[in-house]
N, C-alpha and C positions, 0 to 999 in steps of 0.2 A: 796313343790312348793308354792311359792307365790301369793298372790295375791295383786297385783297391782294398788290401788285407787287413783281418781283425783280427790279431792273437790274442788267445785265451790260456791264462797260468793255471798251473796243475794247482793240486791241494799243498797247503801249504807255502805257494806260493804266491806273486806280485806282479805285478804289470812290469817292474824290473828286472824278472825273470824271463823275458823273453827279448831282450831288446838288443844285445849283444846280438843274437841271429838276426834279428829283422835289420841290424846295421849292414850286417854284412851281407845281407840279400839287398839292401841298396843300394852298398859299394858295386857289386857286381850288375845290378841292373838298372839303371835310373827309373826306369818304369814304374818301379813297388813305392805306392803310395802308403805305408803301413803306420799301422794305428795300434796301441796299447791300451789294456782294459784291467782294470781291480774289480775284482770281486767284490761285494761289500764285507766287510770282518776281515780283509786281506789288504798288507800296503799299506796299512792306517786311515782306512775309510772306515767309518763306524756300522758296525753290524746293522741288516735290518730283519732283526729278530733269528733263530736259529738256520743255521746254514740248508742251503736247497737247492737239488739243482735246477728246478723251474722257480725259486725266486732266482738266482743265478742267471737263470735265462731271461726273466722277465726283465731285468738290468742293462741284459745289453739290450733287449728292444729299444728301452726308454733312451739308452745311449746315442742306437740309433736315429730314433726319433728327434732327438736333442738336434744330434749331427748333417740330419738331415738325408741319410741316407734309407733308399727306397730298399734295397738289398747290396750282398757285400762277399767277398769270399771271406773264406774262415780255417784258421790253424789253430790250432786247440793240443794242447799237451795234456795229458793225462785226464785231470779232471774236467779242464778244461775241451777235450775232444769229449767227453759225454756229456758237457753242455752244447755243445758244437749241434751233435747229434740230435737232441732234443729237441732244437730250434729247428733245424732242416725237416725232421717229420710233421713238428705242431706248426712252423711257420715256414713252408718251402719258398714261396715266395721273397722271401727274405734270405733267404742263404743259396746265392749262386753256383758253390761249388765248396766243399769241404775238406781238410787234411787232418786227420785223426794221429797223432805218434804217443805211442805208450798207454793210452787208455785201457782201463779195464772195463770190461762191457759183462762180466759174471757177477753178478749180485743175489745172496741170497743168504743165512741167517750165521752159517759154518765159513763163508768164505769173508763177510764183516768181522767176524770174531776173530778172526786171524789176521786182516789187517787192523783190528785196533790196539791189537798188544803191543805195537810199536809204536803206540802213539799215548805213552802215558810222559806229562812231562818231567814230572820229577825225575822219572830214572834219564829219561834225555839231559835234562841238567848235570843228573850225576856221572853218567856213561860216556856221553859227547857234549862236553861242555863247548865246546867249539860251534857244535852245529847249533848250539842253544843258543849262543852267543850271536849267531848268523841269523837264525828266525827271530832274537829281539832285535836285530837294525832292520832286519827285513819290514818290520811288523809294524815299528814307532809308531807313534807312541799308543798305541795297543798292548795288551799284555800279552805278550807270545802264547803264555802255558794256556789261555783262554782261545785263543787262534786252535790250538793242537785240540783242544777236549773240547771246541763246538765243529772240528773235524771229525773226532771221532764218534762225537752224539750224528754225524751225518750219515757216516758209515753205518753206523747201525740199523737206522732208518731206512739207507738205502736199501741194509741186507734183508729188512722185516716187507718193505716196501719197496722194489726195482723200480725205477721212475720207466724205462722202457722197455714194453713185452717184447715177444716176439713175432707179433702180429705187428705191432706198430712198424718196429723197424724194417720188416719185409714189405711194409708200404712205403717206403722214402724213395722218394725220386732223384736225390740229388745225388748228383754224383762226387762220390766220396772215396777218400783213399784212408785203408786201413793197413796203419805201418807200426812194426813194431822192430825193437832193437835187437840183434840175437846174442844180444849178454844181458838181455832183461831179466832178472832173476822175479821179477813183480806181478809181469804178467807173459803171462804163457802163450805158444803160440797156437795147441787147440783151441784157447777160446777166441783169440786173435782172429785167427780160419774161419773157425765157427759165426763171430758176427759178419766177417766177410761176405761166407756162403748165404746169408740170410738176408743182404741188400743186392737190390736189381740191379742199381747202378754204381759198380767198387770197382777200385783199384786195391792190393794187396802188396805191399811191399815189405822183404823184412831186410831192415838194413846191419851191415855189416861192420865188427866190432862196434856193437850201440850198449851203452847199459841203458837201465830207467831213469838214472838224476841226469835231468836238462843239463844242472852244470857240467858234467863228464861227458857228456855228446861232442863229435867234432861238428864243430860248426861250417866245416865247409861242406861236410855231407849231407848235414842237415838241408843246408841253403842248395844247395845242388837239388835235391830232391825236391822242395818248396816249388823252386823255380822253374823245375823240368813238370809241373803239373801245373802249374797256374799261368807260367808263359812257358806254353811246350814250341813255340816257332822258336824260340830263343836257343 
């Protein structure tokens, strides 16, 4: 029997950005049937309308819909794990089992404000021309600095507006692993804890030498972790 995974790209990033790991969770287990997913405004799918993470979420329903599938497990990096999240509480049904790595789950008006100061593109252009250079092939043919500042029009929204209280998330049934790197300089492991402590059904992992960029992760640790919770007989 199969098992079935949806990974979902943090901000900023591509359904490209996760595949190098779901390789090498296939090399090591034939089992992972896994599947790749763009955001819209991400990967050069065209926006539909400004960034959200329940439109976000409502995408992959349709995804699944499309695909046919009734529910599904789910890996979620960053932004991706607080879209993850959203779905598991408004659509439990739908998401069999969740893995959260790097997400920031604190949203509110001081903590938007401070991540969006790193997200103006000009000084990215001028600063890391390198990484500018990486989110326009990431992005094709979209224009990267419109990817970055309908990012950071999110962040703000999220911080004026948390799409998830904390009533909601202490209603989730699904059970969920909340992992974080401990060289995550991004997000901290109080608030990491803190959403842990707040869902019924979690796991809490904080894994070792991890920063926050997906590309700097080791990939065997990553995949070791994935597959010791989605096929724990393995």
């Amino acid at each position: 029997m199969q098992t079935h995974l949806l990974c979902l790209h943090g901000a900023l990033g591509s359904a490209q950005q996760t595949k190098a790991l779901t390789d090498h969770c296939r090399s090591i287990h034939p089992r992972f049937e896994v599947q790749h997913f763009n955001f819209s405004g991400h990967g050069g799918v065209k926006a539909n309308g400004p960034y959200r993470i329940e439109t976000f979420a409502g995408e992959v329903l349709s995804w699944m819909d499309e695909q046919g599938y009734d529910s599904i497990d789910i890996f979620g990096y960053s932004m991706g794990g607080y879209v993850g999240m959203w779905l598991a509480i408004h659509y439990p049904e739908r998401v069999k089992s969740l893995f959260t790595l790097a997400t920031k789950w604190q949203w509110d008006p001081e903590t938007a404000a401070r991540e969006v100061r790193m997200l103006n593109p000009d000084k990215i252009a001028e600063k890391v021309p390198a990484f500018a250079a990486f989110l326009k092939e990431r992005h094709q043919p979209l224009d990267w600095k419109e990817v970055v500042r309908s990012t950071a029009e999110m962040m703000i929204h999220m911080g004026d507006h948390p799409p998830l209280s904390h009533a909601a998330i202490s209603s989730s049934k699904t059970l969920t692993v909340i992992a974080r790197g401990d060289k995550d300089n991004m997000i901290s492991q109080e608030e990491s804890k803190a959403m842990y402590a707040l869902l019924p059904e979690a796991l809490y992992l904080q894994m070792e030498d991890t920063p926050h960029a997906f590309e700097q992760m080791d990939l065997n640790r990553v995949s070791e972790a994935i597959i010791a919770f989605f096929l724990p007989e393995v």
